[in-house]
N, C-alpha and C positions, 0 to 999 in steps of 0.2 A: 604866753611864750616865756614869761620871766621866769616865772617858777618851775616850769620843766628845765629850763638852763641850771636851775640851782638845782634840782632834782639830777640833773646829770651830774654835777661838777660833783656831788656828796658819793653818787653812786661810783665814781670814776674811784674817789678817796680810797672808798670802804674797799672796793676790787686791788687798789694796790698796797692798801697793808698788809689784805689777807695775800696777795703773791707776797707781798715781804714778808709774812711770816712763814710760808710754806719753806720758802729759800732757807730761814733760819732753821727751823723745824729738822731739817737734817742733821744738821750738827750739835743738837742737844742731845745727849746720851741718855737712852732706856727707851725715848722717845719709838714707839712701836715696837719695842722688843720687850714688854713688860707681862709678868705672868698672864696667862689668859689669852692673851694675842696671837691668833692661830695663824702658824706659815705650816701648807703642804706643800712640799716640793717634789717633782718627781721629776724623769729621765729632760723632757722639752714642756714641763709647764711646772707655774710658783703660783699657789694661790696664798696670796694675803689677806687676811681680816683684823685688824688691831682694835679687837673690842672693848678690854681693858684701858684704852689709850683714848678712845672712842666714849665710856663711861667717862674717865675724868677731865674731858676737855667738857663735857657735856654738862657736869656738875660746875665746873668752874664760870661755864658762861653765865646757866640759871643763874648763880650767885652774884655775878656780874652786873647782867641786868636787872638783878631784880634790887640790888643795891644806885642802880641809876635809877630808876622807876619811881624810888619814894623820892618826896618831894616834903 
C-alpha cells in the first residue's frame, strides 16, 4: 500500500505542473501560431492542428530525457 501512495503523490505532481504549464503556454508568444501549424476556419467550425509546435515540444522533451537518463 506504501508504494501506490507514493506512486499517487508523484502522479498527482506530474498532472499539476503539466496543468501549470498549459495555463502558462497561453501567454508565451508564437506558441501555436508558428509556421506549419494549420488553423481552418470556416462559417461555425475551427480546426486546429499545431504541428510545428507539436515537432518542437517533441524534440525538446527526447533531449530532456534523454539528458536525465544517462547516469
Amino acid at each position: 500500500m506504501e508504494q501506490i501512495g507514493k506512486t499517487l503523490l508523484v502522479l498527482g505532481v506530474i498532472i499539476a505542473v503539466v496543468g501549470g504549464l498549459i495555463l502558462i503556454a497561453g501567454k508565451i508568444p508564437y506558441v501555436g501560431r508558428l509556421p506549419w501549424d494549420i488553423i481552418i476556419q470556416r462559417r461555425n467550425f475551427t480546426f486546429f492542428f499545431p504541428l510545428t509546435t507539436s515537432i518542437i515540444i517533441s524534440v525538446l522533451l527526447s533531449v530532456f530525457f534523454m539528458l536525465i537518463g544517462r547516469k
